[in-house]
C-alpha positions as MATLAB code, in Angstrom:
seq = 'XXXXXXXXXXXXXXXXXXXXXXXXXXXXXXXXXXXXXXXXXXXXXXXXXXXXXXXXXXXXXXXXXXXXXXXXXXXXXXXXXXXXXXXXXXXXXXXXXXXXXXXXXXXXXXXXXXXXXXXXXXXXXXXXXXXXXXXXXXXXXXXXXXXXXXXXXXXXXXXXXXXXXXXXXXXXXXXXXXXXXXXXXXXXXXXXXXXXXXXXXXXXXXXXXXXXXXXXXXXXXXXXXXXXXXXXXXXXXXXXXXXXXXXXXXXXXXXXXXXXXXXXXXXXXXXXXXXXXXXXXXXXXXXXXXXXXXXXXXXXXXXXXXXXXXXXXXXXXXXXXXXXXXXXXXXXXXXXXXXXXXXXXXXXXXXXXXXXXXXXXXXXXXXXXXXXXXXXXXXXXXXXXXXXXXXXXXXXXXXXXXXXXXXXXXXXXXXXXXXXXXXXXXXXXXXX';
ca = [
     -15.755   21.436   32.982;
     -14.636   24.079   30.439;
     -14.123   27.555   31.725;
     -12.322   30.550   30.327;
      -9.848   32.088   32.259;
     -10.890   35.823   33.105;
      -7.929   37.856   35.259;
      -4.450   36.966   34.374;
      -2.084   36.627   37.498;
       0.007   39.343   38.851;
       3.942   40.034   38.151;
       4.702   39.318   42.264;
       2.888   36.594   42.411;
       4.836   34.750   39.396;
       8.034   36.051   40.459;
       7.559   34.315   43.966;
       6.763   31.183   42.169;
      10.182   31.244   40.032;
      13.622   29.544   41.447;
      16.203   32.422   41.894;
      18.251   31.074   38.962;
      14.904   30.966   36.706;
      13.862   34.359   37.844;
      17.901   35.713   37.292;
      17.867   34.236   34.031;
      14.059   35.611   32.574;
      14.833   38.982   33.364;
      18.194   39.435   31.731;
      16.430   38.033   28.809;
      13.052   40.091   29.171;
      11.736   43.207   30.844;
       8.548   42.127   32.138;
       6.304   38.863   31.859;
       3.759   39.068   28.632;
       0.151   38.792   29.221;
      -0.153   35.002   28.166;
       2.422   34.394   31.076;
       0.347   36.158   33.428;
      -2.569   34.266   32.050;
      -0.907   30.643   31.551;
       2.535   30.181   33.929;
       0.614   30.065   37.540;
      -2.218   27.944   35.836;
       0.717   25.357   34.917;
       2.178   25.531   37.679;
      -1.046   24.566   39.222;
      -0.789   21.446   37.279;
      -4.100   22.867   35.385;
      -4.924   22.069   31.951;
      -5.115   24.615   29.621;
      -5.567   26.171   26.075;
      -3.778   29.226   25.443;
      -4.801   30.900   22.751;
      -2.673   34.378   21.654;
      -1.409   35.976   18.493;
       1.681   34.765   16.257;
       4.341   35.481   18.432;
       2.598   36.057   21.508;
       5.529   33.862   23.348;
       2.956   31.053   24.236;
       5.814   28.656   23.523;
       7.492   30.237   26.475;
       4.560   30.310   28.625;
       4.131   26.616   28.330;
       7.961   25.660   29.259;
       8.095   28.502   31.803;
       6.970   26.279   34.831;
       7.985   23.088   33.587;
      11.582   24.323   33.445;
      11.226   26.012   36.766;
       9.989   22.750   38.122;
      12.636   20.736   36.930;
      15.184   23.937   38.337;
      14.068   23.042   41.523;
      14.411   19.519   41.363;
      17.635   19.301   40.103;
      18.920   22.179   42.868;
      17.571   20.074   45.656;
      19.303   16.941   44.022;
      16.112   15.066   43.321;
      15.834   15.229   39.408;
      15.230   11.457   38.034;
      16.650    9.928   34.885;
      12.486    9.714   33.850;
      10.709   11.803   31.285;
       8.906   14.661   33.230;
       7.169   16.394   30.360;
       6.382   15.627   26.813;
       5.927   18.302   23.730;
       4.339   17.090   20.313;
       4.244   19.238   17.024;
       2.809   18.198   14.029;
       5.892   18.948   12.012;
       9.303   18.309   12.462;
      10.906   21.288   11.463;
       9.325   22.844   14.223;
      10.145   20.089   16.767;
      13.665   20.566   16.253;
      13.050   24.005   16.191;
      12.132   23.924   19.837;
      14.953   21.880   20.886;
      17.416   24.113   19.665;
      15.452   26.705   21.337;
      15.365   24.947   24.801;
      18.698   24.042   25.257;
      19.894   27.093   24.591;
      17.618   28.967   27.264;
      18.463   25.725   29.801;
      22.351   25.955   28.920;
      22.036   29.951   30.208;
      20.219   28.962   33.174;
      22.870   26.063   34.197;
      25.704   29.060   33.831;
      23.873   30.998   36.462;
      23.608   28.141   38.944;
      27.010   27.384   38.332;
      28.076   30.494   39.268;
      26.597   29.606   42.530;
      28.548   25.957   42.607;
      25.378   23.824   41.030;
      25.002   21.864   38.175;
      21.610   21.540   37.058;
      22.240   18.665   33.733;
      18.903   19.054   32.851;
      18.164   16.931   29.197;
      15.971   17.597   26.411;
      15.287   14.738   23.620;
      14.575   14.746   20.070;
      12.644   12.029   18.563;
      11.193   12.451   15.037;
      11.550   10.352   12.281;
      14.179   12.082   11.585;
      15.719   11.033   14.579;
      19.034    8.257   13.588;
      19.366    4.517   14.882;
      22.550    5.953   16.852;
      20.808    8.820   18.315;
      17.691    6.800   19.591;
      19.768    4.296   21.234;
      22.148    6.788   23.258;
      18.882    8.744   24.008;
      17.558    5.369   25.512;
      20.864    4.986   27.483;
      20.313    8.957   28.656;
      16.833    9.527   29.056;
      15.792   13.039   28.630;
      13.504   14.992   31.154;
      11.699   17.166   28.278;
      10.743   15.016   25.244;
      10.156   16.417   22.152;
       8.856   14.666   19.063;
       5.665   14.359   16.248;
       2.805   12.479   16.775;
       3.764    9.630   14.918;
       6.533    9.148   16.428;
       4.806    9.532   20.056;
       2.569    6.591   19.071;
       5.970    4.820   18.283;
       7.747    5.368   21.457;
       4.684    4.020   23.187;
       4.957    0.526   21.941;
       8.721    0.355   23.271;
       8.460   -1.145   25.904;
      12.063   -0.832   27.372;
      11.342    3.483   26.436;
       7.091    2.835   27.820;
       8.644    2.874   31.681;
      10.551    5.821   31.583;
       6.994    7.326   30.828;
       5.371    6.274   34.057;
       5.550    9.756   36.041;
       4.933   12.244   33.066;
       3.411   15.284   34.540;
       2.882   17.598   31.552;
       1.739   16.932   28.063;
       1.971   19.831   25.322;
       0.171   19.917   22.114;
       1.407   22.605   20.015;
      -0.175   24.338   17.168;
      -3.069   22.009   18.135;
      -5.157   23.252   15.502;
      -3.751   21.675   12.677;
      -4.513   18.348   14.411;
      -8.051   18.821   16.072;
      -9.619   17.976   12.570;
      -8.017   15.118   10.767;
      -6.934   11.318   11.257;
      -3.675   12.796   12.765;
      -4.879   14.208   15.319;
      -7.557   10.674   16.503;
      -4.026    8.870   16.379;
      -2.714   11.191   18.973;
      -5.766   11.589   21.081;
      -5.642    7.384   21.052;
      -1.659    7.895   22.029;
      -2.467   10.308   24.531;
      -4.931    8.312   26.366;
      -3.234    5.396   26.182;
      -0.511    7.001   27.576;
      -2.836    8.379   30.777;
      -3.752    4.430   30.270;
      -0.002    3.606   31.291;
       1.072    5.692   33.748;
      -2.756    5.411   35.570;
      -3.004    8.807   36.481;
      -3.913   11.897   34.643;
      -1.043   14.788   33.847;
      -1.254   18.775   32.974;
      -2.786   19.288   29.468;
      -1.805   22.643   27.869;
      -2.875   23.307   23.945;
      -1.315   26.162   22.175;
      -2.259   27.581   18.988;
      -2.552   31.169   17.195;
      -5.540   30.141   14.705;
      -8.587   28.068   16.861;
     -12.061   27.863   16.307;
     -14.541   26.872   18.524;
     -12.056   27.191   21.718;
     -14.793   24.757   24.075;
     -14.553   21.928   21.212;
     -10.783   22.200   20.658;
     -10.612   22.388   24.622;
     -12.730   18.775   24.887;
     -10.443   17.392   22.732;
      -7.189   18.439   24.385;
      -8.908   17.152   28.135;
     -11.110   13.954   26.544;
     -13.870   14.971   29.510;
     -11.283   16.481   31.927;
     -11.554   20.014   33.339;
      -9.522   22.779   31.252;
      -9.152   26.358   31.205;
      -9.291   28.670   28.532;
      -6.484   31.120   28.070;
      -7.834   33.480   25.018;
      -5.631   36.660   24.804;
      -6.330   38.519   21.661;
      -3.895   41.461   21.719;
      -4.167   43.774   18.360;
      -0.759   43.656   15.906;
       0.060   46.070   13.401;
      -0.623   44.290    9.879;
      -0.166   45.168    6.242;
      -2.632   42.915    4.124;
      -2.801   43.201    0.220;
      -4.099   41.514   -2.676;
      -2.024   41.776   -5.928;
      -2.450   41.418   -9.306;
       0.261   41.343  -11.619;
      -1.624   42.522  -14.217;
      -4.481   45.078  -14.519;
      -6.424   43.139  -16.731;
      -6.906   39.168  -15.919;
      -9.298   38.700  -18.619;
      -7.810   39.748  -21.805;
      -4.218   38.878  -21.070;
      -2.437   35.558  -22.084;
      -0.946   32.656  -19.897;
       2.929   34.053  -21.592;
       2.198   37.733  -20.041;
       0.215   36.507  -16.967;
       3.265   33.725  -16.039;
       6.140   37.147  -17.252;
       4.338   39.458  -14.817;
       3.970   37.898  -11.699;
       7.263   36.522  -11.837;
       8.341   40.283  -12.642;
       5.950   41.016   -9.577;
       7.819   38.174   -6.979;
      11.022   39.349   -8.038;
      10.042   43.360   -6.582;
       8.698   42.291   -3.914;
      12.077   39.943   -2.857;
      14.130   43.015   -3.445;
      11.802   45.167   -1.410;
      12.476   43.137    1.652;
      15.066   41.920    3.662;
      13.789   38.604    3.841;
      10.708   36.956    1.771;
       8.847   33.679    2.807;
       6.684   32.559   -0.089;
       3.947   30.025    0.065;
       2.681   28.223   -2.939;
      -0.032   25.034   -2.258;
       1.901   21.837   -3.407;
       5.491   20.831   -3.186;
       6.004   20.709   -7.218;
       5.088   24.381   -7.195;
       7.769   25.060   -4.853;
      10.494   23.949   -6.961;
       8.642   25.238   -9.907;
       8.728   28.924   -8.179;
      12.848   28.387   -7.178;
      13.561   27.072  -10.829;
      11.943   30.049  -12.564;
      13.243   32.765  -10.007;
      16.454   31.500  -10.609;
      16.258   30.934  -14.390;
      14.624   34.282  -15.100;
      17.116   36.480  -12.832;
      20.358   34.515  -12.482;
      22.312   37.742  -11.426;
      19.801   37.734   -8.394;
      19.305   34.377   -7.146;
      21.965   31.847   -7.052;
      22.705   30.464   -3.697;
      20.520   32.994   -1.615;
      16.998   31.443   -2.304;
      15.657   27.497   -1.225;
      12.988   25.094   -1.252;
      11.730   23.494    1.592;
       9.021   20.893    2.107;
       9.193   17.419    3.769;
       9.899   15.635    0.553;
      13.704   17.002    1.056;
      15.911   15.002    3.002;
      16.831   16.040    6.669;
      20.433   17.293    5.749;
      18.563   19.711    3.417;
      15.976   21.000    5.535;
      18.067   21.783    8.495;
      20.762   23.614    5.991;
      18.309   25.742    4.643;
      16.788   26.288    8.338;
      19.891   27.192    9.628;
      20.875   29.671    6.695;
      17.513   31.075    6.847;
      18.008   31.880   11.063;
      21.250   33.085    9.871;
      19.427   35.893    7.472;
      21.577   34.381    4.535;
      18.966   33.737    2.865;
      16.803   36.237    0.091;
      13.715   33.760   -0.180;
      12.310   30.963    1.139;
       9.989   28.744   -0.865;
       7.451   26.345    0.711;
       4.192   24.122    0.145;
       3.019   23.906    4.146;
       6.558   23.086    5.853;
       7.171   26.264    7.452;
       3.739   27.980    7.619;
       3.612   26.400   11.366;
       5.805   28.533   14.387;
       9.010   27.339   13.646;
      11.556   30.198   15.169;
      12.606   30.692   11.385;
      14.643   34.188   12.089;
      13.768   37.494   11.043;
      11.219   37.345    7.944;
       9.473   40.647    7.055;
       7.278   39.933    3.886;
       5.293   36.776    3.314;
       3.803   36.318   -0.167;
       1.025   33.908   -1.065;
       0.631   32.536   -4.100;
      -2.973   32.098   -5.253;
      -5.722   31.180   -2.090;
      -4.505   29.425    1.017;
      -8.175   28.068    1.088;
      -8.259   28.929    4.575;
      -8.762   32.570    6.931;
      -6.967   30.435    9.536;
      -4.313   29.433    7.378;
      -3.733   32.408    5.663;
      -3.674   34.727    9.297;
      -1.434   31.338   10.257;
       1.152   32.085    7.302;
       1.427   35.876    7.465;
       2.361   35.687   10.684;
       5.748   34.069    9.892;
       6.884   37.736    8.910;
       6.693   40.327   11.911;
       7.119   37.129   14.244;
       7.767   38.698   17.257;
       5.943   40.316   19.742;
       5.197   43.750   18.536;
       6.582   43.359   15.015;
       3.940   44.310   11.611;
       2.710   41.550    9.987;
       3.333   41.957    6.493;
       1.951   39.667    3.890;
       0.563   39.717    0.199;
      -1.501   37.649   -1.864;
      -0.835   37.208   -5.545;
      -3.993   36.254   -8.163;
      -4.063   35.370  -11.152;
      -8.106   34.863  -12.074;
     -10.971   35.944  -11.235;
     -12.128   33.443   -9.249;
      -9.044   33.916   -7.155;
      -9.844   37.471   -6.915;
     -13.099   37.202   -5.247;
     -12.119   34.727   -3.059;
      -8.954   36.366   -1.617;
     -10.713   39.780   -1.677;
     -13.276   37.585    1.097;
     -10.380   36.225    2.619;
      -8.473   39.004    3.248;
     -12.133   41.218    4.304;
     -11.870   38.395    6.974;
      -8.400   38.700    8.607;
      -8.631   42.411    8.565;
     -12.140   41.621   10.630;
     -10.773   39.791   12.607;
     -12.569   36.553   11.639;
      -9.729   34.460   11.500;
     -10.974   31.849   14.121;
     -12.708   29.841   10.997;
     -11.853   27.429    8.482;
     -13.435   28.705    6.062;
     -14.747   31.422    4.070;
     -18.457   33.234    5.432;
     -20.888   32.226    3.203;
     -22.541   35.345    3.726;
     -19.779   37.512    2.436;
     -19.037   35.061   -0.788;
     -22.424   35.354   -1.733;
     -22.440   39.463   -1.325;
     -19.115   40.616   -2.347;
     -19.690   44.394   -3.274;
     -17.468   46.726   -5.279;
     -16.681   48.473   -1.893;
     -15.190   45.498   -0.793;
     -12.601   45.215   -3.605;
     -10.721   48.347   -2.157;
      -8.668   45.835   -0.144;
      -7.390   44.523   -3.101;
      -4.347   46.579   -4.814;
      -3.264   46.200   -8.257;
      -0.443   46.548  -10.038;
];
């Protein structure tokens, strides 16, 4: 049975639930729990399944490892923490499964310093496995199973076929999908719903579900699919955050103007923008327009970009990707360039203007890639869209109608607003 969850949980109530060392280590880090932990934490601790469902940023990430670290606290304090697999996390990207790794083990090495003050040692283990992932570091993980997994659906679907990795699977007790809706609707996401049951398959008993995602339309179907018949609860916290939406055109007339003065302006246009901001994200929609965008950036102003701006997209090799990651956490970076690679909620440091070049296709996708800038919790989203027709025009002017409705729980446009677009509505576009 699908049901949404109603009342979140109170502050005492999760506090009693957390190990000392857990509860030490949240609140030097954070004031007070956020409203998707007082929805989510108790429910997973509960061994419930559930889809949480809260803005970019709204720290569901946390809320899902919350009481899954806590659990494994526990165990390992009372000296009963197994060399098994306890809970496994699956992205659809691997930028952002490494991303969480890096951001687990530092959170789990802070927590270990605080029990050691108190003479314990914790050596809880978190794995990696993409396809990324080297012949080396698969074999020593095999040799030191980790208690938190982390890895893509492919590779899931890999690991399960292993059979000396399969038994270390047999008393899994949580499973978490992130950024589920970017699997809910293609092939991808039938091979992991096949993977996941075959898993429940394995193991012959069933495990705590939890779905996250910013962007999710209709919650009850997305829900079925997470649980496959099972009973879940719905976590939907909507919580307002400031945003700054725009449409641009480079130039004030698209009709008359050439290709030459169209291509000189909006370059002109990216290049403000950049210089604006601290640090840009830009989105194009295929990988050869990334390194298009880099090549003329750099080719156009060589006194401003040299070494400060990047492509990224999963054609690159790994030693790339996680460079340019790691500068871009650093903030020694101008500009980011990307086809899809980092639209997803990779921890990519502080970003504070997005840019979209030409329609994302998508309200979903769109509210999904703005949200990289203003990232955390009370931070402005800050995001512009650049046209360059007409047809672009209209359809951005919709799009962007939309997310400032709020109607970014769909996949695509209203049909009722393409069909009616009226001069009124073109005052959320701003040209230049």
């Amino acid at each position: 049975m699908i049901t949404k969850l109603e009342k979140p949980h109170s502050e005492k109530e999760l506090e009693k639930i957390l190990h000392p060392f857990v509860r030490e280590w949240f609140f030097k880090k954070f004031k007070e729990f956020s409203l998707p932990q007082l929805y989510g934490v108790m429910e997973i601790h509960n061994r419930n399944n559930v889809l949480i469902s809260a803005p970019t940023g709204g720290t569901k990430t946390l809320t899902a490892f919350l009481s899954i670290l806590n659990e494994l606290v526990y165990l390992a304090d009372n000296n009963n923490l197994e060399d098994k697999i306890y809970a496994v996390y699956i992205s659809p990207l691997k930028a952002l499964s490494s991303d969480i790794s890096i951001n687990l083990i530092k959170p789990l090495k802070e927590i270990s310093e605080i029990a050691e003050k108190h003479k314990k040692k914790l050596n809880i283990r978190v794995g990696l496995r993409t396809g990324d992932t080297t012949a080396s570091e698969r074999q020593k993980m095999s040799r030191n199973i980790p208690h938190i997994l982390i890895t893509t659906p492919e590779s899931f679907a890999i690991i399960l076929t292993t059979t000396k990795f399969r038994n270390y699977f047999k008393d899994v007790k949580y499973l978490i999908i992130d950024e589920i809706h970017a699997l809910a609707d293609n092939k991808r996401g039938v091979h992991l719903n096949l993977s996941v049951e075959r898993l429940k398959f394995l193991i012959q008993k069933d495990f705590c579900r939890i779905g996250l995602s910013a962007t999710i339309s209709p919650l009850e179907e997305i829900a079925k699919y997470l649980v496959n018949n099972e009973n879940c609860k719905i976590i939907d916290v909507q919580f307002a955050k400031k945003m700054d939406l725009k449409v641009l055109c480079p130039l004030p007339d698209l009709i008359n103007s050439s290709f030459n003065a169209q291509h000189e302006a909006m370059y002109n246009l990216i290049d403000s923008l950049i210089q604006e901001h601290r640090t840009t994200l830009i989105f194009t929609n295929t990988r050869a327009g990334t390194e298009r965008v880099v090549h003329h950036l750099k080719e156009k102003f060589p006194k401003k970009y040299t070494e400060n701006i990047g492509a990224h997209h999963g054609s690159l090799s790994k030693e790339l990707r996680f460079k340019l990651e790691e500068r871009l956490r650093n903030g020694e970076l101008k500009a980011v360039v990307c086809s899809t690679s980092l639209e997803l909620g990779i921890d990519i440091g502080y970003i504070d203007l997005v840019i979209c070049l030409g329609s994302p296709k998508s309200i979903a996708r769109f509210v999904q890639r703005s949200g990289r800038s203003g990232h955390k919790l009370h931070d402005t989203v800050k995001a512009r869209i650049i046209v360059l027709d007409r047809d672009d025009l209209i359809e951005c002017s919709v799009l962007l109608k939309s997310a400032i409705e709020k109607k970014n729980r769909q996949d695509s446009y209203p049909k009722k607003l393409l069909g009616c677009l009226s001069p009124a509505n073109l005052w959320y576009c701003y040209f230049r």
